[in-house]
N, CA and C atoms as a LAMMPS dump frame, in Angstrom:
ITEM: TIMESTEP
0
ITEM: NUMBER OF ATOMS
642
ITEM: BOX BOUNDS ff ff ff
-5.0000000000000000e+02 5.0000000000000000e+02
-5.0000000000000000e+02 5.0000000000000000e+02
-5.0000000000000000e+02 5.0000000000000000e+02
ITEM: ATOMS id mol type element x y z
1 1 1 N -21.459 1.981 8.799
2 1 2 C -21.023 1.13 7.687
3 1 3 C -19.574 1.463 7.319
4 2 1 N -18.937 0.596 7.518
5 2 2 C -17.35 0.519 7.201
6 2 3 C -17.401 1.535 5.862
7 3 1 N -16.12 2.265 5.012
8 3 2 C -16.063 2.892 3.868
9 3 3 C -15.168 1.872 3.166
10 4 1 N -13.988 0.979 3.907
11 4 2 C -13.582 0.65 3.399
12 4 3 C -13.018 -0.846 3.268
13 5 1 N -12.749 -1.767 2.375
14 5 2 C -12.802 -3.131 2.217
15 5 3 C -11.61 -3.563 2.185
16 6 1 N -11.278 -4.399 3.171
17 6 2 C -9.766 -4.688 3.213
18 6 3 C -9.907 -6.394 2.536
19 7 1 N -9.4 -6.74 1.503
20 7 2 C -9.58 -8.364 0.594
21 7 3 C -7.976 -8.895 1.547
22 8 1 N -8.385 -10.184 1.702
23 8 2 C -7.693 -10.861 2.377
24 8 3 C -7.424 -12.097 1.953
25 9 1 N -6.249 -13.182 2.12
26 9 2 C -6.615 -13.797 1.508
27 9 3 C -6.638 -15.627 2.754
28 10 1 N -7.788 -15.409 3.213
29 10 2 C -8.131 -16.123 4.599
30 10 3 C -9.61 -15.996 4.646
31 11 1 N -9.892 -17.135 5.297
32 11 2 C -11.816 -16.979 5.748
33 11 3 C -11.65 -15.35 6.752
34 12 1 N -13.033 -14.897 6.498
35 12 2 C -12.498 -13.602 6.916
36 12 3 C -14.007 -13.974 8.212
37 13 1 N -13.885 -13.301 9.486
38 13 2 C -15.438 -13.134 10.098
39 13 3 C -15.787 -11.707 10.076
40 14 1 N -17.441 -11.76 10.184
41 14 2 C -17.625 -10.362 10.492
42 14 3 C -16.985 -9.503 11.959
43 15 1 N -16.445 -10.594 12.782
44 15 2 C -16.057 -10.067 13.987
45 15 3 C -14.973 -9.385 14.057
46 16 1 N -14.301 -9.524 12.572
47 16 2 C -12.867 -8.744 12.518
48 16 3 C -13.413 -7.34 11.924
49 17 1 N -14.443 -6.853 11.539
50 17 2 C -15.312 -5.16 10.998
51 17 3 C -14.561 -4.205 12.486
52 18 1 N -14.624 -3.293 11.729
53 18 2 C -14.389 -2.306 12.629
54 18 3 C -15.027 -0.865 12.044
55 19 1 N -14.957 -0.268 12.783
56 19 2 C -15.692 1.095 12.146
57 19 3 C -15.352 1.541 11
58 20 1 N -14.633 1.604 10.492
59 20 2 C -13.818 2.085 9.163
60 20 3 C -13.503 0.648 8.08
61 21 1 N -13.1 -0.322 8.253
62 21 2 C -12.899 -1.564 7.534
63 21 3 C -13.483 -2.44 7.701
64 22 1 N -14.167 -3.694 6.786
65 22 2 C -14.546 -4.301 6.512
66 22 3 C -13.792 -5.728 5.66
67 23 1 N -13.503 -6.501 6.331
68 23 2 C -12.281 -7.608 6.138
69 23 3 C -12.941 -8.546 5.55
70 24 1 N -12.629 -9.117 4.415
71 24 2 C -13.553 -10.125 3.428
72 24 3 C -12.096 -10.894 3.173
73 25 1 N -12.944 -12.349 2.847
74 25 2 C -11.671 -12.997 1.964
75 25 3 C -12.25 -12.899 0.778
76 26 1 N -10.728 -12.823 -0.299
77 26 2 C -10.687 -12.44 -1.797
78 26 3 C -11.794 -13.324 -2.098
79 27 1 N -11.894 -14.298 -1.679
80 27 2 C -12.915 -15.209 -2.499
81 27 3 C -14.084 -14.916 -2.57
82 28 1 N -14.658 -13.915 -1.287
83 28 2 C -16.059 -14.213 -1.345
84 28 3 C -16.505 -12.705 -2.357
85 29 1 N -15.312 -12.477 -3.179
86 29 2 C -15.321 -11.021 -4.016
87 29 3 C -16.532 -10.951 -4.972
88 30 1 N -17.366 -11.525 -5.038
89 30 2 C -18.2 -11.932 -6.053
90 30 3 C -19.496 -11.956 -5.525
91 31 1 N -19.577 -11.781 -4.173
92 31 2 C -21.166 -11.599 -3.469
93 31 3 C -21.097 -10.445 -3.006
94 32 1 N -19.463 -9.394 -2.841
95 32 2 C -19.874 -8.179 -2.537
96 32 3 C -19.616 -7.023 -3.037
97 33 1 N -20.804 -5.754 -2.597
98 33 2 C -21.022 -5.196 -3.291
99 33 3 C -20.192 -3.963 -3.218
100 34 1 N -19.593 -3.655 -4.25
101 34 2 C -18.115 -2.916 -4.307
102 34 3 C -18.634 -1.759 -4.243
103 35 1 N -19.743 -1.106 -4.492
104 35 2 C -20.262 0.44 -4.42
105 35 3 C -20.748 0.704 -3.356
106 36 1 N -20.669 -0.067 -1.886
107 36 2 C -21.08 0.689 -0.705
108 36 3 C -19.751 0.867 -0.298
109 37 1 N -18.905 0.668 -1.017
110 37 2 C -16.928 1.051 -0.001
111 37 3 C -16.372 2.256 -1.152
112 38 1 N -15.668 3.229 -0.359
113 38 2 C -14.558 4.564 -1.173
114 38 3 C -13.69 3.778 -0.838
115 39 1 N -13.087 2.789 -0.733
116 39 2 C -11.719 2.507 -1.115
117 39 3 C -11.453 0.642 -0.412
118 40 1 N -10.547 0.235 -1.543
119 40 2 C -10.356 -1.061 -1.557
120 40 3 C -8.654 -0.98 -0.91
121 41 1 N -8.502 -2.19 -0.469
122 41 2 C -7.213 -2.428 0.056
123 41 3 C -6.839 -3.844 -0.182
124 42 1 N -5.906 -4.051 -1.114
125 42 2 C -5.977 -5.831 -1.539
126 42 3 C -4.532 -5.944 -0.891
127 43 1 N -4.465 -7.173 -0.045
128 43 2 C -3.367 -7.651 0.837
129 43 3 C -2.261 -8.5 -0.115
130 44 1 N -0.912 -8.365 0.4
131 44 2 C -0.072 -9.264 -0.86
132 44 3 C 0.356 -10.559 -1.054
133 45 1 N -1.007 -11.142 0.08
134 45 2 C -1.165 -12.643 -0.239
135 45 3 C -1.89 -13.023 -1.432
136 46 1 N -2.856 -12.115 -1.417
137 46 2 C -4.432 -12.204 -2.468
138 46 3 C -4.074 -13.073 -3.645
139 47 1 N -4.944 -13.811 -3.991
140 47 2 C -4.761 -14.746 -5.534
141 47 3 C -5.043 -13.662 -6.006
142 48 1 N -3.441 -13.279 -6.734
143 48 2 C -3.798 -12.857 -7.91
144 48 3 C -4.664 -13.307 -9.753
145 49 1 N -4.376 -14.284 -9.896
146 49 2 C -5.164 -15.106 -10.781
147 49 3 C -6.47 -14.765 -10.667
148 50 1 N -6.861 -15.129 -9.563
149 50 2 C -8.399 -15.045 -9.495
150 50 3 C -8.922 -13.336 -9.377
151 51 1 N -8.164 -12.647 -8.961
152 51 2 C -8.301 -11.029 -9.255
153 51 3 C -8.286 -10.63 -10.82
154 52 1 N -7.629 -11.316 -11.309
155 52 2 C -7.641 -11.031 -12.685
156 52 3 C -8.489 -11.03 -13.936
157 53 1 N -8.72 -12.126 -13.518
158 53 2 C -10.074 -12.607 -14.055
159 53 3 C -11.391 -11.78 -13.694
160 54 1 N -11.096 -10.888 -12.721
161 54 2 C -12.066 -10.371 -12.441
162 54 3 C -11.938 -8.312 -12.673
163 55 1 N -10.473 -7.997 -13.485
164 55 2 C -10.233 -7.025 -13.725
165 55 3 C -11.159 -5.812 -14.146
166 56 1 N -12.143 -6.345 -15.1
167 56 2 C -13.304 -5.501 -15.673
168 56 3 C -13.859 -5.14 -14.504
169 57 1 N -14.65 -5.602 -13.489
170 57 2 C -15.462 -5.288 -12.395
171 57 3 C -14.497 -4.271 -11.801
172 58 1 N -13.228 -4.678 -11.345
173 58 2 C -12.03 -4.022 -10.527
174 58 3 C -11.913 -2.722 -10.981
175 59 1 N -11.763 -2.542 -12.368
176 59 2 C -11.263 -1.853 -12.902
177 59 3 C -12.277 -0.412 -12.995
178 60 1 N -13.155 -0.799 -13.367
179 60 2 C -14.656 -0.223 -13.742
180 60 3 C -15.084 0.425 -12.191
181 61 1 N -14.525 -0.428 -11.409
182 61 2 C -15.244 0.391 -9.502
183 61 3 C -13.958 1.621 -9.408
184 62 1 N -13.073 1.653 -9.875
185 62 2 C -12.032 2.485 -9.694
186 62 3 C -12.415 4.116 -10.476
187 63 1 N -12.582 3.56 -11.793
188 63 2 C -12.599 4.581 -13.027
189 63 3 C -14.036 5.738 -12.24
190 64 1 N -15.095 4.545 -11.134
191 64 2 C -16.047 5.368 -11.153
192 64 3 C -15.763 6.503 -9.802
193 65 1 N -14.267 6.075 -9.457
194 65 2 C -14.086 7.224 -8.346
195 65 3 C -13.477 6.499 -6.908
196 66 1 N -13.596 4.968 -7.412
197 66 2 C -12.619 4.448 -6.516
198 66 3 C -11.162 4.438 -5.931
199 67 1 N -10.651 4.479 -4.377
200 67 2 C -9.777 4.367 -4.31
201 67 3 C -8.871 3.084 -3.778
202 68 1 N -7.79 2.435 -4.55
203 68 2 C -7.653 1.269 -4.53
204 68 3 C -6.015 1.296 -4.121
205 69 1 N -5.753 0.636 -2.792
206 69 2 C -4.191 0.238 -2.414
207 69 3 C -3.679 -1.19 -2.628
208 70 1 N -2.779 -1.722 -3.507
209 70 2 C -2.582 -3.052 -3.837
210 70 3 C -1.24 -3.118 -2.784
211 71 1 N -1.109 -3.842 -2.444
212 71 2 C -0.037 -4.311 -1.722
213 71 3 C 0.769 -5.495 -2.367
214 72 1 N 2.426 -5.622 -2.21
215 72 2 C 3.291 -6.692 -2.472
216 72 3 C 3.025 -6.84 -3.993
217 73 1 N 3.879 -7.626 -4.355
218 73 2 C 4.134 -7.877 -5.767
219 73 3 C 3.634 -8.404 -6.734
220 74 1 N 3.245 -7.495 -7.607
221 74 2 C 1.783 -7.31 -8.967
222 74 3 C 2.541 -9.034 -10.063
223 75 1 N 1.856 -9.904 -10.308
224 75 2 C 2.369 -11.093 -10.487
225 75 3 C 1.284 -11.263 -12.002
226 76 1 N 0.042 -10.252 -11.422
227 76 2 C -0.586 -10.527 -12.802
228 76 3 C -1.937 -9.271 -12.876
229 77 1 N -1.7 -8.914 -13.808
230 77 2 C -2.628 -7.11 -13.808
231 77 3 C -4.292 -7.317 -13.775
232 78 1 N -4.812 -6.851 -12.85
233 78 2 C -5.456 -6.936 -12.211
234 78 3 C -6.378 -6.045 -12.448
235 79 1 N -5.957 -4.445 -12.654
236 79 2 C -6.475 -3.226 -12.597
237 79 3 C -5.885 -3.067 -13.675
238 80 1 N -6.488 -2.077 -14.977
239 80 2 C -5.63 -1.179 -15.643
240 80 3 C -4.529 -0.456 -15.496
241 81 1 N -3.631 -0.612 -16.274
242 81 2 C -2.488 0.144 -16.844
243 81 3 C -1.595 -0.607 -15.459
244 82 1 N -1.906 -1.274 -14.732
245 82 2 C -1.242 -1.834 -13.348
246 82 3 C 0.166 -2.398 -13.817
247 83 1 N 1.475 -2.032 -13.4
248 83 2 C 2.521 -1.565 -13.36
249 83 3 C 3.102 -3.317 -12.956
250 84 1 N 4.477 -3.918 -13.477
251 84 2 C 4.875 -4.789 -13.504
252 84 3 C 6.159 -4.967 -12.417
253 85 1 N 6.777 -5.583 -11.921
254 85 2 C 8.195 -5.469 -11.101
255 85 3 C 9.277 -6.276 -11.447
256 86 1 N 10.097 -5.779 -10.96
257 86 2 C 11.579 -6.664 -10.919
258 86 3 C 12.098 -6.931 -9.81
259 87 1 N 13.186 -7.59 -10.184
260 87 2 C 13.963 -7.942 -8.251
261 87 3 C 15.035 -7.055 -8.647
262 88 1 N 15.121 -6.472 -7.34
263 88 2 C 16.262 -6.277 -6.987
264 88 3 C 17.482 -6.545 -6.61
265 89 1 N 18.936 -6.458 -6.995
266 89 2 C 19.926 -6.949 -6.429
267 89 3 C 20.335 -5.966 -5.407
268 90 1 N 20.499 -6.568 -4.197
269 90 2 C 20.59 -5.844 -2.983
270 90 3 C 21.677 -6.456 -2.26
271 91 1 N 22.758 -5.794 -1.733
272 91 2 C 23.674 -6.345 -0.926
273 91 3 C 23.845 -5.624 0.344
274 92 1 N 23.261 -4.239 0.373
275 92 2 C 23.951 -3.598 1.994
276 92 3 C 22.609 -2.661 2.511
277 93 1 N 22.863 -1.98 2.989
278 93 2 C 21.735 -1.378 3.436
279 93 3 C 21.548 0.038 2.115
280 94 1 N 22.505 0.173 1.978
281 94 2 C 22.098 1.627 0.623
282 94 3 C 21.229 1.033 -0.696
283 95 1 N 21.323 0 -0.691
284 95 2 C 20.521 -0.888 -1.699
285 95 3 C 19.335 -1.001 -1.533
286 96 1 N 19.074 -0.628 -0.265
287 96 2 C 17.306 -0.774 0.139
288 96 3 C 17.403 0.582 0.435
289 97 1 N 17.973 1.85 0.707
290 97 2 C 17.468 2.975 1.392
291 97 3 C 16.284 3.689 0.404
292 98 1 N 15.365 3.942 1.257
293 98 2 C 14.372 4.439 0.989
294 98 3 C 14.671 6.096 0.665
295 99 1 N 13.895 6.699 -0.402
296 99 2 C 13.917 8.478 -0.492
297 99 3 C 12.546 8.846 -1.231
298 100 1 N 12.251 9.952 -0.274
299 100 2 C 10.633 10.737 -0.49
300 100 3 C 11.234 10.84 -2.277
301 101 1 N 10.274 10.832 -2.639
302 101 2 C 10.182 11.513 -4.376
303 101 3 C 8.867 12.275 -4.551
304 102 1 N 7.778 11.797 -4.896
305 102 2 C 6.877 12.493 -5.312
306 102 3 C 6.109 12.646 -4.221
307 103 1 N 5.187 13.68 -4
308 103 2 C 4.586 13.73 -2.863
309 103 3 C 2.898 13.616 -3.126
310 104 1 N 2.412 12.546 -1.595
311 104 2 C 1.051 12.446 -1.882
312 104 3 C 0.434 12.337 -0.14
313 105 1 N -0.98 12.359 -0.249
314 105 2 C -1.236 12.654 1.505
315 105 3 C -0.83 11.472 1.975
316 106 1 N -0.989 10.61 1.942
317 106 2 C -0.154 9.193 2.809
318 106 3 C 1.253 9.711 3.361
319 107 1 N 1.816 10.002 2.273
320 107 2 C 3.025 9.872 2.786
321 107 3 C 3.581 11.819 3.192
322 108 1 N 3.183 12.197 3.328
323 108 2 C 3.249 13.748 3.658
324 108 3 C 3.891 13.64 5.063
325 109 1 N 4.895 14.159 5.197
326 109 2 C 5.702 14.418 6.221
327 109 3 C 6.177 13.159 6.84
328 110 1 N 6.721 12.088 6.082
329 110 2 C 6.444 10.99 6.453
330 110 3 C 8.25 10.323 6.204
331 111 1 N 9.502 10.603 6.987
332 111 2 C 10.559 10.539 6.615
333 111 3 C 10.93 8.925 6.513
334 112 1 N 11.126 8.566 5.106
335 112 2 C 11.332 7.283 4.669
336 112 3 C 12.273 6.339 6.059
337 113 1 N 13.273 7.18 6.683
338 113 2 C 13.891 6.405 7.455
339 113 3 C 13.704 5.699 8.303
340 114 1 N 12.302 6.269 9.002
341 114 2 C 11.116 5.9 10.025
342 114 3 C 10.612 4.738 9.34
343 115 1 N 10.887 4.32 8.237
344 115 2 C 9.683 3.243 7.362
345 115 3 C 11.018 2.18 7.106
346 116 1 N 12.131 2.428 6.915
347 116 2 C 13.416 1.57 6.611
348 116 3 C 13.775 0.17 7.398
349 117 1 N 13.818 0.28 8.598
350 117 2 C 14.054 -1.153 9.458
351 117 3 C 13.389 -1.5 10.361
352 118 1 N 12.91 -3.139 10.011
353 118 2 C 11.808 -3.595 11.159
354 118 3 C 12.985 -4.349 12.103
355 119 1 N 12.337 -4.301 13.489
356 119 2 C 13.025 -5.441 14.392
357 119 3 C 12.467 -5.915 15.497
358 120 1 N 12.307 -6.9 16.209
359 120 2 C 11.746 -7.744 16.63
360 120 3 C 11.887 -7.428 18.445
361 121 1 N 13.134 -6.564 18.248
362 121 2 C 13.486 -6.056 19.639
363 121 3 C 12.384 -4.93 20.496
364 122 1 N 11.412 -5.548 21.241
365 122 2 C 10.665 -4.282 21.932
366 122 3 C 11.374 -3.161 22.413
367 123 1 N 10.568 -2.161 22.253
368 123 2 C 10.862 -0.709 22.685
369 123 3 C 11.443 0.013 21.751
370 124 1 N 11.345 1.495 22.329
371 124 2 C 11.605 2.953 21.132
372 124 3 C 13.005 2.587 20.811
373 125 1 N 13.176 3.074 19.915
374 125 2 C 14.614 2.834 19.372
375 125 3 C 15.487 3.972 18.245
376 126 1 N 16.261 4.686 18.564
377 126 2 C 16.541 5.396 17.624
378 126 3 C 17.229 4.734 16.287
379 127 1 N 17.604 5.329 15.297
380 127 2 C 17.706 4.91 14.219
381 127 3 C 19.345 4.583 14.226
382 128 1 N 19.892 5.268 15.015
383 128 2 C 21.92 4.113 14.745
384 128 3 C 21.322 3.348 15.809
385 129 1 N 20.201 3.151 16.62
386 129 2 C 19.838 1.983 17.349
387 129 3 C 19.967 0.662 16.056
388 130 1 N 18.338 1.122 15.468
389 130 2 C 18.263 -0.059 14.442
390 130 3 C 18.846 0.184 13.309
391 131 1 N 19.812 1.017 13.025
392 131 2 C 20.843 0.285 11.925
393 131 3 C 21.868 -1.213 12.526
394 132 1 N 21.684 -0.872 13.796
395 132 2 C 22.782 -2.296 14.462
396 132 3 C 21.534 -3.359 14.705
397 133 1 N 20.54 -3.347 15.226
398 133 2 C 19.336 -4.288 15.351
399 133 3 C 18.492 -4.304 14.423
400 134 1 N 17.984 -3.394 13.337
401 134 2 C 17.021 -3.686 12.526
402 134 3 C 17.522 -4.428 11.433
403 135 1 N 16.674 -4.993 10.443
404 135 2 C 16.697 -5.391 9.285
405 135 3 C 16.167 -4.744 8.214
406 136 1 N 16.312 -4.451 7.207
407 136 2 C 16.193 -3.641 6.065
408 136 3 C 15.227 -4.345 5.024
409 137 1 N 14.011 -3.998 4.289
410 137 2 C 13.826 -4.878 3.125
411 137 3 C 12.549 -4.745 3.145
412 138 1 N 12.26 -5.293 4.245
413 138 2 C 10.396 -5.681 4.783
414 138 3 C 9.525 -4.403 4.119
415 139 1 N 9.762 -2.817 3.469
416 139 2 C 9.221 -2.631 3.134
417 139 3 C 9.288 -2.532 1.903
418 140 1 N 10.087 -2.66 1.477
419 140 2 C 10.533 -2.936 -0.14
420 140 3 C 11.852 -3.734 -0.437
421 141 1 N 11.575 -4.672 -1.235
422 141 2 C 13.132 -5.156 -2.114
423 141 3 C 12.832 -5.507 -3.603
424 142 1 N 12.191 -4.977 -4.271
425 142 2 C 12.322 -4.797 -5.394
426 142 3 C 11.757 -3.686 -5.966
427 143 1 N 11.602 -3.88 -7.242
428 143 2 C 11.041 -2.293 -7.906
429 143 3 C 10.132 -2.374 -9.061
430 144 1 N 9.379 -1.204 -9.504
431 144 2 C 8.098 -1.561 -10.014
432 144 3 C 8.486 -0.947 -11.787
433 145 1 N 8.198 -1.378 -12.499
434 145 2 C 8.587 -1.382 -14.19
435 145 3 C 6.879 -0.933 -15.063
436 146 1 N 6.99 -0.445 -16.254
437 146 2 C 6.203 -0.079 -17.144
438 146 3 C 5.093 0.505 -16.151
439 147 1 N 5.394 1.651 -15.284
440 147 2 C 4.575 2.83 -15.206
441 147 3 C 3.621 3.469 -15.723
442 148 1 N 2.463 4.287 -15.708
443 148 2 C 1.631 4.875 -16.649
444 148 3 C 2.517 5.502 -16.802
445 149 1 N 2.208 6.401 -18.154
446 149 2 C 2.805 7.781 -18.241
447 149 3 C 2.286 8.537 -17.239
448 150 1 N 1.537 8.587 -16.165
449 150 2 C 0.695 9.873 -15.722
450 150 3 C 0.993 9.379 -14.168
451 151 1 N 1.743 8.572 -14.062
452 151 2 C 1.965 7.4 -12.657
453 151 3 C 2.809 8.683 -12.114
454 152 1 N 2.771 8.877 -10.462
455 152 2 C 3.591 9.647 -9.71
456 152 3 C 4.477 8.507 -8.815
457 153 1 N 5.783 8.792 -9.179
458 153 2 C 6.661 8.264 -7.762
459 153 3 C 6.81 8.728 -6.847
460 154 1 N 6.477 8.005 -5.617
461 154 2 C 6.22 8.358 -4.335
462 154 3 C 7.487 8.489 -3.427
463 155 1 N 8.061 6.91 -3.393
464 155 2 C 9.183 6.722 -2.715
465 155 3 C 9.838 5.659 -3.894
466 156 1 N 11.001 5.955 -3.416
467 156 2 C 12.726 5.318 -4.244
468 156 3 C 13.213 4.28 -3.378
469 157 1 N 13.627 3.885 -4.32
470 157 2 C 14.34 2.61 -3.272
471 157 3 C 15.994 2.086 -4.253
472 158 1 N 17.081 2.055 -3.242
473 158 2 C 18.022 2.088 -3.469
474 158 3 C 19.068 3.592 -4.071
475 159 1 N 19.769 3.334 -4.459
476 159 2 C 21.052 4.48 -5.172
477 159 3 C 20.259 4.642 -6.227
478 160 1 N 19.265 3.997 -7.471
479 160 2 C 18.841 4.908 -8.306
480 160 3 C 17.139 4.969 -8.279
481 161 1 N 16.98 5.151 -6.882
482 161 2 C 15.873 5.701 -6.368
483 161 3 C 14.712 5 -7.398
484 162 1 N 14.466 3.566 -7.678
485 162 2 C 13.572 3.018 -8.103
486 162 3 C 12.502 3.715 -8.148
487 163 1 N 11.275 2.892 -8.501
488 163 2 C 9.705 3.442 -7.591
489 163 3 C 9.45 2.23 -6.744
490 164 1 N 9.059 2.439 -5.907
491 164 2 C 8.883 1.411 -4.715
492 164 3 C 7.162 1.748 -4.215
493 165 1 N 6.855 2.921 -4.478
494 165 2 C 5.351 3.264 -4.156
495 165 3 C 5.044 4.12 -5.052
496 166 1 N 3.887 4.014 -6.003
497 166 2 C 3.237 4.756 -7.092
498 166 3 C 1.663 4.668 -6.796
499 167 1 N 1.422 6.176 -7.701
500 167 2 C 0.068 6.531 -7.506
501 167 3 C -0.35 7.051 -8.89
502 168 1 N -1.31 6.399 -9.725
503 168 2 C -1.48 6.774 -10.971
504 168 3 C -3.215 7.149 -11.16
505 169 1 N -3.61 8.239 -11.645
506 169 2 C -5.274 8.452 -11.685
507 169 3 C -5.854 7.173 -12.637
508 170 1 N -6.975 6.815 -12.258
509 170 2 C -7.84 5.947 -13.942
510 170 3 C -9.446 6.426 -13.308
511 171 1 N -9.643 7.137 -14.778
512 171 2 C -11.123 7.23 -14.468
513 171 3 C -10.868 8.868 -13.599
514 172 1 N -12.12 9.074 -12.842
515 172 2 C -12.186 9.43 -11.716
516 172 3 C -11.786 9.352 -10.403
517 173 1 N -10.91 7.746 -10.237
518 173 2 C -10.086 6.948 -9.15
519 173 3 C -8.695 7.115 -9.014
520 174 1 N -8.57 5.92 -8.25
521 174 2 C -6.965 6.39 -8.338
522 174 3 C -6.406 4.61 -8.023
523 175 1 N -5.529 4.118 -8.264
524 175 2 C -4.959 3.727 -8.071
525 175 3 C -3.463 3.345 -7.358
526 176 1 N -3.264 3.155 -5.383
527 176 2 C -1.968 2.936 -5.147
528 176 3 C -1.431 1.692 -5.062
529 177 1 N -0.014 2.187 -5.782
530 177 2 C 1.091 0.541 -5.352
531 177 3 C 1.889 0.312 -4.401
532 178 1 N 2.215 -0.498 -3.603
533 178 2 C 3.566 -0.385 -2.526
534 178 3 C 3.774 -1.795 -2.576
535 179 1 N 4.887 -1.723 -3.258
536 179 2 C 5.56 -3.039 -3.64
537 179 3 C 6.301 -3.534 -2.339
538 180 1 N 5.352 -4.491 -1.28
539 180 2 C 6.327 -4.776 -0.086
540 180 3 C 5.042 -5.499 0.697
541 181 1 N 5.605 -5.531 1.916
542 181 2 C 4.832 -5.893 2.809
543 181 3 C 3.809 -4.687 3.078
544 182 1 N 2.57 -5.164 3.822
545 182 2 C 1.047 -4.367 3.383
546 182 3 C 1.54 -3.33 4.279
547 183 1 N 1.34 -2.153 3.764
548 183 2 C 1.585 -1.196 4.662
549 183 3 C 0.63 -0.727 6.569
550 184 1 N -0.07 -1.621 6.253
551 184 2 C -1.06 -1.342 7.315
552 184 3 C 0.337 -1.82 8.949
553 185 1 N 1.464 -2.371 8.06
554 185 2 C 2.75 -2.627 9.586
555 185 3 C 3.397 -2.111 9.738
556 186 1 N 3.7 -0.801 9.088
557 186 2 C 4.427 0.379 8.968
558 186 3 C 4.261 1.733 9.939
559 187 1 N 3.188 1.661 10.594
560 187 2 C 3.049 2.294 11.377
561 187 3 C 3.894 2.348 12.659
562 188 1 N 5.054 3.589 13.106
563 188 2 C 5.655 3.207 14.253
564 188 3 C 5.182 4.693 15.163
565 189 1 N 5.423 4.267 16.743
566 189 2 C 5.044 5.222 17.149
567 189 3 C 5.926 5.464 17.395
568 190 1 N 6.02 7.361 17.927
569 190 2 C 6.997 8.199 18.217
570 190 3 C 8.079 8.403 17.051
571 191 1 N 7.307 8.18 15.779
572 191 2 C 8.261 8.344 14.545
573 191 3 C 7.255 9.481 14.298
574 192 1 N 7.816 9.532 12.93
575 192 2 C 6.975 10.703 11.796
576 192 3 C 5.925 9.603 11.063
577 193 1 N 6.076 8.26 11.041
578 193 2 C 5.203 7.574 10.927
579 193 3 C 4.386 7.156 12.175
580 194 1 N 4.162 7.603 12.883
581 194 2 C 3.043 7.641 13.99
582 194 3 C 1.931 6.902 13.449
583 195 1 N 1.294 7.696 12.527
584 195 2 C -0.047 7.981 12.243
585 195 3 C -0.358 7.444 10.769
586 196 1 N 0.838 6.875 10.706
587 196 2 C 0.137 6.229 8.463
588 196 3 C -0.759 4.938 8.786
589 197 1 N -0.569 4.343 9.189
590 197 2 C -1.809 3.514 9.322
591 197 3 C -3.259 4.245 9.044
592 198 1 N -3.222 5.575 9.874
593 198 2 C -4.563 6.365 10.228
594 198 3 C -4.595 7.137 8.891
595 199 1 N -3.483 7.273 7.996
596 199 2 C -3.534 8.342 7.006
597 199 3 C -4.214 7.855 5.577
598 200 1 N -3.415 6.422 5.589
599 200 2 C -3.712 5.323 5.004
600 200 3 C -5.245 4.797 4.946
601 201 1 N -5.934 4.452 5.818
602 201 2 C -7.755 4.558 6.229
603 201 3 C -8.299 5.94 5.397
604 202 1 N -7.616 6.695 6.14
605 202 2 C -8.29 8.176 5.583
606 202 3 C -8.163 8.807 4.049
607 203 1 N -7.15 8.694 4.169
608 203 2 C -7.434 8.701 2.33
609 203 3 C -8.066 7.787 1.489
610 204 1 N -8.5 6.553 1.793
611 204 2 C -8.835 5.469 1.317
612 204 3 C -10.291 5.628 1.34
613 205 1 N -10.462 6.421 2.267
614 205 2 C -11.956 6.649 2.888
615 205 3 C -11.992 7.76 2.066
616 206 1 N -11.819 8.957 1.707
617 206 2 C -11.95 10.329 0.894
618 206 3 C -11.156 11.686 1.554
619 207 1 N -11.386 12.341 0.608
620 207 2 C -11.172 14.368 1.136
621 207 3 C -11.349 14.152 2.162
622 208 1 N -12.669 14.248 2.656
623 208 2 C -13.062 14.932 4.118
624 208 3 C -12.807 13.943 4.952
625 209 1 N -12.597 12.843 5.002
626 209 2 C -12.258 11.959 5.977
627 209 3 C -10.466 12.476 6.327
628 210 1 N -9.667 12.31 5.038
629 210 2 C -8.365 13.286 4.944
630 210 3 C -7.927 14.4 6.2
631 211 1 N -9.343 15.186 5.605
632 211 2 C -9.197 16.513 6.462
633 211 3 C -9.11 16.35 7.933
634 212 1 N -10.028 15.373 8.564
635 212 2 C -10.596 15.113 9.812
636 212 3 C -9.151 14.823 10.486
637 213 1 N -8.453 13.996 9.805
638 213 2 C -7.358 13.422 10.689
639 213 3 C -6.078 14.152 10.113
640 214 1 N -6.127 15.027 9.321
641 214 2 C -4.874 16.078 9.445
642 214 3 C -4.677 17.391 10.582
């Protein structure tokens, strides 16, 4: 049985399950049952509206020890104390550079620069590679506003090191943000991001799942 529920916002089949995830569309959120999954993963297409409306349930699976990754830009609060954004004005690449700040297992040893530019060009590529071929942004271009007090910043974004990824406790749970595209495309190989995709599952999944793949 999958641990964890990836909400989508598309007819989902059971043929897309895999050992670890379980792919639903947001819609059918209401026939399933949120206490056989340790951790939710909402994609940053998802109607938000219709999540909202459904905050109490959301909120309440978290507090009881849930772990929950929202992806792309919070448009309407969903979860408690859930954190608001702004745009960014961005003109060069230092405007998007990414910097570690607070530290959490996702991102543990995980050098922001490896996460900085996507590009379309196959094959390994070093990084003054894709400063001339990559593009900058795709994992963040804006920044996230009214924080818990108890919220940890993860990663910065730009010269005054925004929050671009936060992790705040509620309840017994936890709540993560990554204001961008879903992190599940962030994974590169032969980086220090190798393996966040896998880190990402595993924490989502618990401790000992954690442990297994450290």
């Amino acid at each position: 049985m999958p641990q964890i529920l990836q909400l989508v916002q598309r007819p989902a089949s059971p043929a897309e399950d895999t050992a670890r995830v379980a792919v639903r569309d947001v819609y059918d959120l209401d026939e399933i049952d949120l206490e056989k999954f340790a951790g939710i993963t909402v994609g940053g297409a998802c109607d938000q509206r219709f999540l909202a409306a459904r905050s109490d349930r959301l909120s309440a699976w978290v507090r009881a020890g849930g772990r929950m990754l929202i992806n792309g830009h919070p448009l309407r609060g969903f979860v408690e104390k859930m954190p608001a954004h702004r745009n960014l004005d961005f003109h060069t690449t230092r405007d998007l550079w990414l910097t570690a700040m607070g530290q959490h297992p996702i991102w543990e040893g995980v050098d922001r620069c490896d996460l900085l530019f996507n590009t379309g060009v196959p094959g390994t590529h070093t990084f003054a590679d894709l400063e001339h071929i990559g593009v900058a942004g795709f994992y963040a271009h804006a920044y996230l506003v009214d924080l818990p007090e108890d919220a940890t910043v993860i990663t910065g974004i730009g010269q005054g090191c925004l929050p671009v990824d936060v992790a705040y406790p509620l309840g017994l749970g936890e709540v993560l943000m990554h204001l961008g595209n879903d992190m599940s495309a962030f994974t590169r190989p032969g980086t220090s991001a190798a393996d966040f995709g896998a880190r990402t599952l595993a924490y989502l999944e618990g401790a000992v799942a954690l442990q297994e793949v450290a």
